[in-house]
PDBQT receptor file of N, H, CA, C and O in Angstrom, charges set to zero:
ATOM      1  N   UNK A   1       2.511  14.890   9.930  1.00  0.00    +0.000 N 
ATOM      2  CA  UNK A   1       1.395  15.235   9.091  1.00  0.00    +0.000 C 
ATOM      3  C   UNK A   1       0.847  16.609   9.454  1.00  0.00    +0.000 C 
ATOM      4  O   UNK A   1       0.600  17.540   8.689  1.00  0.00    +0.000 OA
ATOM      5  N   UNK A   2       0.701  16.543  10.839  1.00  0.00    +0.000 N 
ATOM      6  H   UNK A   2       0.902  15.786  11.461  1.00  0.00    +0.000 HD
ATOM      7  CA  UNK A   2       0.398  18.170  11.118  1.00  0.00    +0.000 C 
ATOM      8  C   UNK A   2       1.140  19.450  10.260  1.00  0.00    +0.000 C 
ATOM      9  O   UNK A   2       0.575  20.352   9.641  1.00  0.00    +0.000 OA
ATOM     10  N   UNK A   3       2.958  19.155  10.486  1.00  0.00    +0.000 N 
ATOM     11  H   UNK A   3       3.417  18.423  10.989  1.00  0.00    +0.000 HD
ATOM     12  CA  UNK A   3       3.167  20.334   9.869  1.00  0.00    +0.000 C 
ATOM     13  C   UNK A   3       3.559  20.072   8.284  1.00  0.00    +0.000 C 
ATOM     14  O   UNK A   3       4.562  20.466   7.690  1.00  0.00    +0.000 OA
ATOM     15  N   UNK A   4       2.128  19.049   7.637  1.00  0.00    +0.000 N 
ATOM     16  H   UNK A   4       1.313  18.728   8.120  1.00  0.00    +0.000 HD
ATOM     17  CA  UNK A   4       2.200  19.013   6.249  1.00  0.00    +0.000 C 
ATOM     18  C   UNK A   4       3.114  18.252   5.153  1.00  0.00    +0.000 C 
ATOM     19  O   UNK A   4       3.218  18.376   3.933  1.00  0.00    +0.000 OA
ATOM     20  N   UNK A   5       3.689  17.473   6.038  1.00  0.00    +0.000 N 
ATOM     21  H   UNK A   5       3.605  17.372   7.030  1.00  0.00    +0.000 HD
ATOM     22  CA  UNK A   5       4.976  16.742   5.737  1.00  0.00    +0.000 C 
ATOM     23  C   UNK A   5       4.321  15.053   5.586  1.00  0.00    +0.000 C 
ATOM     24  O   UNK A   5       3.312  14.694   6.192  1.00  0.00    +0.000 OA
ATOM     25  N   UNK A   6       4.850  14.456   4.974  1.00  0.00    +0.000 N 
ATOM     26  H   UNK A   6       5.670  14.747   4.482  1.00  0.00    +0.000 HD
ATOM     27  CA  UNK A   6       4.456  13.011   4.286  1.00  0.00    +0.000 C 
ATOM     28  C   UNK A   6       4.388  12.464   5.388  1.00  0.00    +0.000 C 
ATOM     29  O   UNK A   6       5.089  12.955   6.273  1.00  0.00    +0.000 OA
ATOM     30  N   UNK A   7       3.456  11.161   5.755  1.00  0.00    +0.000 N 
ATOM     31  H   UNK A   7       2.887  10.763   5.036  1.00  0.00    +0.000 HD
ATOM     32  CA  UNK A   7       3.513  10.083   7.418  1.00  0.00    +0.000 C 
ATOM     33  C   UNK A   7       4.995   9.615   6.827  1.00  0.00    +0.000 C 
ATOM     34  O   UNK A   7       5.481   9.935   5.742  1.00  0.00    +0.000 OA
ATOM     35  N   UNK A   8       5.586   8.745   7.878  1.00  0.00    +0.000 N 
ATOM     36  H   UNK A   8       5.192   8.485   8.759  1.00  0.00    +0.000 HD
ATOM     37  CA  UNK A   8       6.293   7.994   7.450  1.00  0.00    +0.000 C 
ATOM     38  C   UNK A   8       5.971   6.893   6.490  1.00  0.00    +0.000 C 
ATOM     39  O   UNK A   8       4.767   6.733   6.288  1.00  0.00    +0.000 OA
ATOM     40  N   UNK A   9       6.904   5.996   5.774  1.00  0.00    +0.000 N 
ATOM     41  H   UNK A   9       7.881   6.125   5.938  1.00  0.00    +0.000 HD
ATOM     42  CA  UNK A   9       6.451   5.086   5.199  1.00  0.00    +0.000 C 
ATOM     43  C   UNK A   9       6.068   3.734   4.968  1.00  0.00    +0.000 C 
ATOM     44  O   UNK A   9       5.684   3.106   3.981  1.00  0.00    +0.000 OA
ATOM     45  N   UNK A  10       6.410   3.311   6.871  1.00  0.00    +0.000 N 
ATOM     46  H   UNK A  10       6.722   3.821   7.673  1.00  0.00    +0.000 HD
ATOM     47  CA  UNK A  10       6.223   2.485   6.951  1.00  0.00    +0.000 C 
ATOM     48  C   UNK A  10       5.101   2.510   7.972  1.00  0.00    +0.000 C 
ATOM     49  O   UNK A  10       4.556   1.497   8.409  1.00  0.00    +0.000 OA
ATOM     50  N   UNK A  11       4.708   4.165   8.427  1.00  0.00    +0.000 N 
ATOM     51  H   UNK A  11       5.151   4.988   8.072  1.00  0.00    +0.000 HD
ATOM     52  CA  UNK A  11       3.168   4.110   8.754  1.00  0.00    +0.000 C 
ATOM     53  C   UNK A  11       2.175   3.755   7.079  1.00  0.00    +0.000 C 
ATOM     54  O   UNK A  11       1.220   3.051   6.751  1.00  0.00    +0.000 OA
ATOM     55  N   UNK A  12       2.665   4.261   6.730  1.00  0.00    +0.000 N 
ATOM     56  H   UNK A  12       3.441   4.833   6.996  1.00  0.00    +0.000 HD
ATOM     57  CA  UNK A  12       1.344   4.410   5.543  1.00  0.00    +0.000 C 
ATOM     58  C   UNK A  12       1.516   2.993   4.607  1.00  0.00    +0.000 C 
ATOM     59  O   UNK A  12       0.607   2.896   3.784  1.00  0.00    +0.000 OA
ATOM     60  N   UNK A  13       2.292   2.115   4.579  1.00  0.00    +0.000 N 
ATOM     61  H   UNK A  13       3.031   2.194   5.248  1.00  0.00    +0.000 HD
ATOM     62  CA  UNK A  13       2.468   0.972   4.016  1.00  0.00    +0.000 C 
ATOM     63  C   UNK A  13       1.722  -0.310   5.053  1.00  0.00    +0.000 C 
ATOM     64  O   UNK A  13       1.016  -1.241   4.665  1.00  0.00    +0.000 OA
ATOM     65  N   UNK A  14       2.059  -0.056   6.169  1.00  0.00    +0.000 N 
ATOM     66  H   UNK A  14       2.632   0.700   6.485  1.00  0.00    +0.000 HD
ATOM     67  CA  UNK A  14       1.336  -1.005   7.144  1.00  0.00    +0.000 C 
ATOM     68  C   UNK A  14      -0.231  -1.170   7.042  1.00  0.00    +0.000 C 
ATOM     69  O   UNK A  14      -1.028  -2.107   7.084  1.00  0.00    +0.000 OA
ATOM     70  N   UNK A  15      -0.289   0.421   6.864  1.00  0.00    +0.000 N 
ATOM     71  H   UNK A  15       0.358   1.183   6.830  1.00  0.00    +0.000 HD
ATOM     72  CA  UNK A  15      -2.080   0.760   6.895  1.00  0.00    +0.000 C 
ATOM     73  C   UNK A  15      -2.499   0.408   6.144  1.00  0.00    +0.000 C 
ATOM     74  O   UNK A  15      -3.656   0.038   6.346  1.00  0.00    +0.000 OA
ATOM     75  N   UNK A  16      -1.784   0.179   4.284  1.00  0.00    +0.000 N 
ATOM     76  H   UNK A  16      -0.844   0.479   4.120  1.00  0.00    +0.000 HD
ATOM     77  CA  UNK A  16      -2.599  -0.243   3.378  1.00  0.00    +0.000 C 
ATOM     78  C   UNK A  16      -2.345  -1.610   2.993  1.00  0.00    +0.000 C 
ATOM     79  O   UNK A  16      -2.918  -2.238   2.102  1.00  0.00    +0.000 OA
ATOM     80  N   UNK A  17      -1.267  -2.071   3.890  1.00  0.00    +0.000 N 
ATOM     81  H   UNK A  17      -0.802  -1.561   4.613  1.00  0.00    +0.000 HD
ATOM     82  CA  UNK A  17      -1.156  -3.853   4.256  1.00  0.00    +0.000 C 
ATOM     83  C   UNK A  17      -2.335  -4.747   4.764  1.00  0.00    +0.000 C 
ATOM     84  O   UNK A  17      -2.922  -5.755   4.373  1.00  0.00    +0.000 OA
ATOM     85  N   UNK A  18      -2.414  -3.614   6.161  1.00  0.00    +0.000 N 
ATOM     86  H   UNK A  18      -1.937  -2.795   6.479  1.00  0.00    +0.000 HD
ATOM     87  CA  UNK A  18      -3.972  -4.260   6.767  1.00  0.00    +0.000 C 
ATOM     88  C   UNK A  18      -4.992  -4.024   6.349  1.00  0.00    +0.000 C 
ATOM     89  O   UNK A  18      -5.895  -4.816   6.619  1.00  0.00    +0.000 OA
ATOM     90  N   UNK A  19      -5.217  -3.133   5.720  1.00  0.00    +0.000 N 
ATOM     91  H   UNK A  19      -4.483  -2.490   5.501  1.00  0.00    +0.000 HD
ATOM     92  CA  UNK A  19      -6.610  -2.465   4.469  1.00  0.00    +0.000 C 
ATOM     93  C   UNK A  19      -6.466  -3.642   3.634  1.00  0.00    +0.000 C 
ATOM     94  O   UNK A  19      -7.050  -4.596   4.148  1.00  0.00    +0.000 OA
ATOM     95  N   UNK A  20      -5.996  -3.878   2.715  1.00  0.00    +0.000 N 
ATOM     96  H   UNK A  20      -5.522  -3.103   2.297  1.00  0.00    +0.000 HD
ATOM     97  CA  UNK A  20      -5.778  -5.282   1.676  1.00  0.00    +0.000 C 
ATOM     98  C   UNK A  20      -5.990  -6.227   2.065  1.00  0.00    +0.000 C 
ATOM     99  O   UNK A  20      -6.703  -6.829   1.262  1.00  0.00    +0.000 OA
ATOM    100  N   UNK A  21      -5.702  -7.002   3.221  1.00  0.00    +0.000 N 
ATOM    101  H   UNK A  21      -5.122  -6.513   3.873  1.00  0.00    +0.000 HD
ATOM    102  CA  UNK A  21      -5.641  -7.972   3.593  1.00  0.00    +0.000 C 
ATOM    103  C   UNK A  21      -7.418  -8.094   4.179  1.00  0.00    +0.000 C 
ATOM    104  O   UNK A  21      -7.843  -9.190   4.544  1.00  0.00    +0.000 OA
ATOM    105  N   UNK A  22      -8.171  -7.052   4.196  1.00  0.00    +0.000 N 
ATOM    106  H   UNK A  22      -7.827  -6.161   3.900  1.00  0.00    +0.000 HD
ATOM    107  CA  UNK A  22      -9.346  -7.308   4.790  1.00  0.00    +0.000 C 
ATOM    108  C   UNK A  22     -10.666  -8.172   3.739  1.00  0.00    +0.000 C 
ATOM    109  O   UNK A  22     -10.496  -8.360   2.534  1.00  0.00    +0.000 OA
ATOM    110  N   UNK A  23     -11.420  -8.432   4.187  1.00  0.00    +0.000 N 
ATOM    111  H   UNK A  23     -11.558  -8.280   5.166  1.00  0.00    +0.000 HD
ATOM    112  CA  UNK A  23     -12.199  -9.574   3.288  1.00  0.00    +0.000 C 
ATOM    113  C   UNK A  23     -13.128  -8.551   2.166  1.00  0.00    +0.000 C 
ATOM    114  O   UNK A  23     -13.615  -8.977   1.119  1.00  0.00    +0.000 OA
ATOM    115  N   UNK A  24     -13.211  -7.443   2.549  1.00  0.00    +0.000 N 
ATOM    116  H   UNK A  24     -12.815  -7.097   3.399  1.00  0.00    +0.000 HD
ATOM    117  CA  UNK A  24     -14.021  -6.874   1.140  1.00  0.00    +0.000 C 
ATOM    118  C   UNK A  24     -13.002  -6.359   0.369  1.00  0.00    +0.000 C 
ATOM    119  O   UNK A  24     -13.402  -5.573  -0.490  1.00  0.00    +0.000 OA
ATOM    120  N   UNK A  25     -11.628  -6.579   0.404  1.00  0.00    +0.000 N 
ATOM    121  H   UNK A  25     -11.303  -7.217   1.102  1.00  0.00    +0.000 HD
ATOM    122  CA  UNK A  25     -10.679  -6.233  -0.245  1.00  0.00    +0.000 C 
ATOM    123  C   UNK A  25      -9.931  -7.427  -1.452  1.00  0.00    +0.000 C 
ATOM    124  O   UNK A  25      -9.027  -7.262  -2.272  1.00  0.00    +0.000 OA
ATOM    125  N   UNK A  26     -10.893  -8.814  -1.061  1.00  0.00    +0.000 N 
ATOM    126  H   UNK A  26     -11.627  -8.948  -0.395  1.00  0.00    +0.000 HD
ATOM    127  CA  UNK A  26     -10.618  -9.672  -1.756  1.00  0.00    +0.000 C 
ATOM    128  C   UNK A  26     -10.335  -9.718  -3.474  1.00  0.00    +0.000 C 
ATOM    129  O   UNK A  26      -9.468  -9.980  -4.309  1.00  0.00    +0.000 OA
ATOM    130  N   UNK A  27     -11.905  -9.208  -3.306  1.00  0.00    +0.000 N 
ATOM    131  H   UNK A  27     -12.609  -8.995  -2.629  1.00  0.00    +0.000 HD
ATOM    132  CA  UNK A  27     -11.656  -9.054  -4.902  1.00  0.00    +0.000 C 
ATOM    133  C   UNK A  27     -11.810  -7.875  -5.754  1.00  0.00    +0.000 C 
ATOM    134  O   UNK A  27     -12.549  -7.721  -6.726  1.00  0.00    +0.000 OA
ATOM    135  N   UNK A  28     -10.986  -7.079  -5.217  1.00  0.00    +0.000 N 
ATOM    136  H   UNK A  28     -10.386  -7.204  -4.428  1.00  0.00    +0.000 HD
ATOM    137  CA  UNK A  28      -9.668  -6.198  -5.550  1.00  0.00    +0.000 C 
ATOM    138  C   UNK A  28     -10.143  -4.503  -4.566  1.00  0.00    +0.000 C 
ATOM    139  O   UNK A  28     -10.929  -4.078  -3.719  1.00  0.00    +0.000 OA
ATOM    140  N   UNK A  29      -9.046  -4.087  -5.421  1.00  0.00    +0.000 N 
ATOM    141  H   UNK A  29      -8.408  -4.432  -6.110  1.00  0.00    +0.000 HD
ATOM    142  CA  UNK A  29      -9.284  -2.699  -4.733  1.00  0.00    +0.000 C 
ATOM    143  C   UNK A  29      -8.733  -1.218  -5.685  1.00  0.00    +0.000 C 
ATOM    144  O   UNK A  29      -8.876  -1.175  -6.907  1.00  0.00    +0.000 OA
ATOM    145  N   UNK A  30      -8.367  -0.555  -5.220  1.00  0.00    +0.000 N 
ATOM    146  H   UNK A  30      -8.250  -0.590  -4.227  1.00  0.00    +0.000 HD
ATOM    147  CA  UNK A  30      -8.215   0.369  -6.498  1.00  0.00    +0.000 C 
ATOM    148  C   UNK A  30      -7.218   1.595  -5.384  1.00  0.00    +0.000 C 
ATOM    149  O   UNK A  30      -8.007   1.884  -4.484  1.00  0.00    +0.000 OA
ATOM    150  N   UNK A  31      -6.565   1.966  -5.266  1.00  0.00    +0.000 N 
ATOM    151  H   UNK A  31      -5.925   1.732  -5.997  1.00  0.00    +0.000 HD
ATOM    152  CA  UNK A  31      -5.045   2.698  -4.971  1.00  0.00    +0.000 C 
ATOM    153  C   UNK A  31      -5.202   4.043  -5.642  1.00  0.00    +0.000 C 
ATOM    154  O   UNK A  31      -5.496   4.113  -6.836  1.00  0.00    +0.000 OA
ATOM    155  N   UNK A  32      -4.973   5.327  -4.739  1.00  0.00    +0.000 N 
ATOM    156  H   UNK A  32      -4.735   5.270  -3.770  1.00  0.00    +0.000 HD
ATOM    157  CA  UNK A  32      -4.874   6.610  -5.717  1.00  0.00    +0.000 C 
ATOM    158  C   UNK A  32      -4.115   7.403  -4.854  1.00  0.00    +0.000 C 
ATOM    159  O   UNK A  32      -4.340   7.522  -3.649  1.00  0.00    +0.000 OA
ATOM    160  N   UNK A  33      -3.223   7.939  -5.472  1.00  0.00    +0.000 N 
ATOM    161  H   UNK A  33      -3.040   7.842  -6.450  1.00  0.00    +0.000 HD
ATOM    162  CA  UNK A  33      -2.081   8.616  -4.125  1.00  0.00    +0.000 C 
ATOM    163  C   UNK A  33      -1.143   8.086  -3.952  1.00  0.00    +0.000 C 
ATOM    164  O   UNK A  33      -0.205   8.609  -3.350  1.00  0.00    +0.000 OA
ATOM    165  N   UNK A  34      -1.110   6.549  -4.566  1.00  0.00    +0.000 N 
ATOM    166  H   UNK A  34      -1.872   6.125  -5.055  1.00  0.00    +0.000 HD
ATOM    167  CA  UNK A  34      -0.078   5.731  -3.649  1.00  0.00    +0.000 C 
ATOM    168  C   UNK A  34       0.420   4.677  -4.622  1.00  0.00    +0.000 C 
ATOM    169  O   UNK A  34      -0.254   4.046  -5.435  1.00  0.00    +0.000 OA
ATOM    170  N   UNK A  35       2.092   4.583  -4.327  1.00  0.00    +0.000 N 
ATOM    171  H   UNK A  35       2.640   5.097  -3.667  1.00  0.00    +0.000 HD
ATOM    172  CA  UNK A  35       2.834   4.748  -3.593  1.00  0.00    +0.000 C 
ATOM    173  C   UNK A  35       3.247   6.150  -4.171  1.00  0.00    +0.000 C 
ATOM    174  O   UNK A  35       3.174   6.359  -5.382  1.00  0.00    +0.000 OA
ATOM    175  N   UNK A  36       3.819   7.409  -3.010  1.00  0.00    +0.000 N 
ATOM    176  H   UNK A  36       3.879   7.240  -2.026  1.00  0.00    +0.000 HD
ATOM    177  CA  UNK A  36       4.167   8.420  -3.386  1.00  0.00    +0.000 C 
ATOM    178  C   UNK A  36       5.867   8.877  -3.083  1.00  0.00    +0.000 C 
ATOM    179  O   UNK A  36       6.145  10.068  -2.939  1.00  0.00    +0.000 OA
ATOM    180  N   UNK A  37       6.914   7.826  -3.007  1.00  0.00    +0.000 N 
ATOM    181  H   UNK A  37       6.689   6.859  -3.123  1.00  0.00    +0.000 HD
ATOM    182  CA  UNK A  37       7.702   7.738  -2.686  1.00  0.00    +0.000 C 
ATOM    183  C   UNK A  37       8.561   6.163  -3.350  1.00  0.00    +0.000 C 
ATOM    184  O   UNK A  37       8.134   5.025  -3.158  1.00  0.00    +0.000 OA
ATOM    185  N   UNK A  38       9.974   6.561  -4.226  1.00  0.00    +0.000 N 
ATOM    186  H   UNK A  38      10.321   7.486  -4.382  1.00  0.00    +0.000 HD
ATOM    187  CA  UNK A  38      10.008   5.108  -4.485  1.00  0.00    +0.000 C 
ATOM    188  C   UNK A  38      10.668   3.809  -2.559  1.00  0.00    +0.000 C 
ATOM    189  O   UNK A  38      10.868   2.601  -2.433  1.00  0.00    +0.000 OA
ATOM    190  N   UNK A  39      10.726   4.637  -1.863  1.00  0.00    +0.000 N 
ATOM    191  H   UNK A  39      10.564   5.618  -1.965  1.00  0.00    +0.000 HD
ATOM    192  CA  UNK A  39      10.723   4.095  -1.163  1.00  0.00    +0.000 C 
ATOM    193  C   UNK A  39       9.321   3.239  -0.496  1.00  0.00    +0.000 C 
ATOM    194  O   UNK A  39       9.585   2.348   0.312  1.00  0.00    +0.000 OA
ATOM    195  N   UNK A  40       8.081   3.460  -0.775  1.00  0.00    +0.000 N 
ATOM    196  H   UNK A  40       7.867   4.184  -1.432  1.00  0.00    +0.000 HD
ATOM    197  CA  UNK A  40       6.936   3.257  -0.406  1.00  0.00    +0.000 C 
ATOM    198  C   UNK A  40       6.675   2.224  -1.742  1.00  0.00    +0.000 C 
ATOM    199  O   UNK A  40       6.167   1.126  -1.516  1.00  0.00    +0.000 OA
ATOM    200  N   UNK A  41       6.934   2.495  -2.737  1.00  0.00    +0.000 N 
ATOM    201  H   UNK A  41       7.347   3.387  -2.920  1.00  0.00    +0.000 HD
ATOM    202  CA  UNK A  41       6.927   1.409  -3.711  1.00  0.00    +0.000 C 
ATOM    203  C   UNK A  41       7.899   0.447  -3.689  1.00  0.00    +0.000 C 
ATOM    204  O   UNK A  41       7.899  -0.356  -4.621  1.00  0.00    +0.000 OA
ATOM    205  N   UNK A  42       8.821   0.336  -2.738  1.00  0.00    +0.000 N 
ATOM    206  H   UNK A  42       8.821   0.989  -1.980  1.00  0.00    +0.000 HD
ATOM    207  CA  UNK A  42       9.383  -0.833  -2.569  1.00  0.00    +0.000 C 
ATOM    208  C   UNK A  42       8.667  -1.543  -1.523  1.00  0.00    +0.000 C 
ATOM    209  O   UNK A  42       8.199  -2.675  -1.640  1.00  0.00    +0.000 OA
ATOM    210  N   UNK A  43       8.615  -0.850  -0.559  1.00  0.00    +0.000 N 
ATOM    211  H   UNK A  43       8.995   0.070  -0.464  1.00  0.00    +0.000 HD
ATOM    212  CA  UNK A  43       7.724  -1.293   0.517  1.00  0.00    +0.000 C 
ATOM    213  C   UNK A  43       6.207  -2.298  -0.140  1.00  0.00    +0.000 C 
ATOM    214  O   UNK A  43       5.806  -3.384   0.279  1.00  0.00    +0.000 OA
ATOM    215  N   UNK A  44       5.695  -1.527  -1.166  1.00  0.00    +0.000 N 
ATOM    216  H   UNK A  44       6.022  -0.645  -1.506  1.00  0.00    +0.000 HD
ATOM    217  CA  UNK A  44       4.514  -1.872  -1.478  1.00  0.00    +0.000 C 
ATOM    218  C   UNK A  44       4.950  -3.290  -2.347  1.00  0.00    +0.000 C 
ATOM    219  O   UNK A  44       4.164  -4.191  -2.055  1.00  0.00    +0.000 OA
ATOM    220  N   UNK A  45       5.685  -3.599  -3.046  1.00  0.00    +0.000 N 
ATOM    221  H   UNK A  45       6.323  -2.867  -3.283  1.00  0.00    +0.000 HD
ATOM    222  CA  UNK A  45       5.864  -4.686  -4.180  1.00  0.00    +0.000 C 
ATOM    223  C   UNK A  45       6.408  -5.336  -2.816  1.00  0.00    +0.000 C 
ATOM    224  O   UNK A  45       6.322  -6.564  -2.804  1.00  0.00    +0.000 OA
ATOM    225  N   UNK A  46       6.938  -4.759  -1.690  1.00  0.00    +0.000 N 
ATOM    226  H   UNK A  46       7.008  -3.762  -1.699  1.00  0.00    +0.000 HD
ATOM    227  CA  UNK A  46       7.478  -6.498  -1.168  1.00  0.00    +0.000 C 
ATOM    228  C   UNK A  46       6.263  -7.070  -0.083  1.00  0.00    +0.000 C 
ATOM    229  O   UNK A  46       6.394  -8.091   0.592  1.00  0.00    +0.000 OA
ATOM    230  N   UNK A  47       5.128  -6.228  -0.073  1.00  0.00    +0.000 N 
ATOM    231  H   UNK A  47       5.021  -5.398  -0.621  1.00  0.00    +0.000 HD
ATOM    232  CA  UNK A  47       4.344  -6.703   0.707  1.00  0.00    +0.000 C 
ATOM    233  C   UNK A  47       3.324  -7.407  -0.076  1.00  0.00    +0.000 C 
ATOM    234  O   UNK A  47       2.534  -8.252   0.344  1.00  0.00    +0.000 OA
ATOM    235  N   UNK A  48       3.499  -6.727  -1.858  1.00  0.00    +0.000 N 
ATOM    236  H   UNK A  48       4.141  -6.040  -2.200  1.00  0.00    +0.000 HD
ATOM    237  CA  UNK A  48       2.860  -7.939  -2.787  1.00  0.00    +0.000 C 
ATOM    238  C   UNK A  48       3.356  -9.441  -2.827  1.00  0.00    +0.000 C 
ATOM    239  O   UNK A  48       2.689 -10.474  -2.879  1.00  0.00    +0.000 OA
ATOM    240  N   UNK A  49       4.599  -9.272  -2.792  1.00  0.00    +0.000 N 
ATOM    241  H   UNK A  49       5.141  -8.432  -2.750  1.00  0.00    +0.000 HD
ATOM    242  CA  UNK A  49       5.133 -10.945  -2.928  1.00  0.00    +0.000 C 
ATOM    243  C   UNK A  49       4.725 -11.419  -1.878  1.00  0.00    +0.000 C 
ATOM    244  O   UNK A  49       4.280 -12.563  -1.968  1.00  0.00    +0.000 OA
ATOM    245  N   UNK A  50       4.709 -10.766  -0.518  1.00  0.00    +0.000 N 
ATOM    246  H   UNK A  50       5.070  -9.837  -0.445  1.00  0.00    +0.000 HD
ATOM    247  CA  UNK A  50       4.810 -11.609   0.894  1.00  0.00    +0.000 C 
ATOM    248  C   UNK A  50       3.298 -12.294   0.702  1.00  0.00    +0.000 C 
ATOM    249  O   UNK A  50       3.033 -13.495   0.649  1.00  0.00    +0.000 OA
ATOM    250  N   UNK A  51       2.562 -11.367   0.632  1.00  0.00    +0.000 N 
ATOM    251  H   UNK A  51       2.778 -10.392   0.675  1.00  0.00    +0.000 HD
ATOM    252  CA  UNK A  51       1.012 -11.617   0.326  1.00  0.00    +0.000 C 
ATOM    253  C   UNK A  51       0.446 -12.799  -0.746  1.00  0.00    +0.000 C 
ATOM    254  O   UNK A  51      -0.215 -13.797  -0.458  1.00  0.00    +0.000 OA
ATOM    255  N   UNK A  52       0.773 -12.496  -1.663  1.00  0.00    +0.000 N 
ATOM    256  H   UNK A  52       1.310 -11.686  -1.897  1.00  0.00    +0.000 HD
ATOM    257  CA  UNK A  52       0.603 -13.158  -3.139  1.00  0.00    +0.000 C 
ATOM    258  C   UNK A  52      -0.425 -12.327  -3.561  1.00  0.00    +0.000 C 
ATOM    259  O   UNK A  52      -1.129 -12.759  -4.474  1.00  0.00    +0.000 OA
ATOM    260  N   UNK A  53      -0.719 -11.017  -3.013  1.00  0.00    +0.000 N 
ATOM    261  H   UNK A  53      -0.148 -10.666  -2.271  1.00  0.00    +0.000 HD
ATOM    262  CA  UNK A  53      -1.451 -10.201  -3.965  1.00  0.00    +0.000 C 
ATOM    263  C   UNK A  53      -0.699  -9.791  -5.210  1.00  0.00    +0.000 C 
ATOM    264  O   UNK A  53       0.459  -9.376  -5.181  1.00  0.00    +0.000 OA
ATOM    265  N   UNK A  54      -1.666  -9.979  -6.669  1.00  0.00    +0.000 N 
ATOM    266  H   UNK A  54      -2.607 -10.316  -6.692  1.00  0.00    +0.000 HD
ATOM    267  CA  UNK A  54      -1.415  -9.737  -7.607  1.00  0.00    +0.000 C 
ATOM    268  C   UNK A  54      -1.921  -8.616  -8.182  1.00  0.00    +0.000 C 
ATOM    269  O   UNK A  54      -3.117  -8.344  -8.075  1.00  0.00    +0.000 OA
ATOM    270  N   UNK A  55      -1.013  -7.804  -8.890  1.00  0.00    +0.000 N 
ATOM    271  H   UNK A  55      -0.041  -8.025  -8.977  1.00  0.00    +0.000 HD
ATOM    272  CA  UNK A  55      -1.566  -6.468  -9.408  1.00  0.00    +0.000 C 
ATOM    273  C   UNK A  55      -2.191  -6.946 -10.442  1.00  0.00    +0.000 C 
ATOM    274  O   UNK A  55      -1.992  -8.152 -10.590  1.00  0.00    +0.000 OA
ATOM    275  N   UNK A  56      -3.105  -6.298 -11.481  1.00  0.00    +0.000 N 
ATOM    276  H   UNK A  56      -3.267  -5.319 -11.361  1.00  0.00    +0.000 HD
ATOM    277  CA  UNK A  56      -3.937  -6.965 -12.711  1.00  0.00    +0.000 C 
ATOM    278  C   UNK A  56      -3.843  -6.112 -13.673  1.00  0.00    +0.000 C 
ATOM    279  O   UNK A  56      -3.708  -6.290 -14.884  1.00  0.00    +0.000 OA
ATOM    280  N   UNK A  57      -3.966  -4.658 -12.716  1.00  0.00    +0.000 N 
ATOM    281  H   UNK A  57      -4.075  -4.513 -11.733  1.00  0.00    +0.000 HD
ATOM    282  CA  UNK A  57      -4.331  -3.803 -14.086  1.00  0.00    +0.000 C 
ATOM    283  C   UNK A  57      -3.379  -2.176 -13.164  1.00  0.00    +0.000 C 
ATOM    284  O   UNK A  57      -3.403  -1.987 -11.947  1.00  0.00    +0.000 OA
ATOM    285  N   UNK A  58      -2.770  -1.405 -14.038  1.00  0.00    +0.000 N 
ATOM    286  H   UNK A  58      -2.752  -1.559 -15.026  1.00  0.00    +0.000 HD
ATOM    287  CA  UNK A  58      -2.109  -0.179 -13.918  1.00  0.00    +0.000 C 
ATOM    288  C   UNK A  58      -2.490   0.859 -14.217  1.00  0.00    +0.000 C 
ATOM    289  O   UNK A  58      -1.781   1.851 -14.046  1.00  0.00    +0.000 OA
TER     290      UNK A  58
């Protein structure tokens, strides 16, 4: 990140795993930036199924 370059993606998928999963995140949350990689959007839909978080609105 220092020299301006993307975190990895399974730093930045973890972070918004445990962000979601927190209790004011229940009922819902809102995503901007992200996922910026289709690798990070795989990451992200399989941590929806694991979860049973449901997307609602796009």
């Amino acid at each position: 990140m220092n020299q301006g370059q993307l975190a990895p993606a399974t730093l930045v998928v973890r972070i918004i795993k445990n962000r979601l999963l927190r209790d004011d995140a229940q009922n819902g949350f809102i995503l901007d930036g992200f996922p910026r990689s289709p690798e990070q959007a795989q990451m992200f839909e399989d941590i929806m199924s694991e979860t049973g978080i449901v997307i609602q609105h796009v």
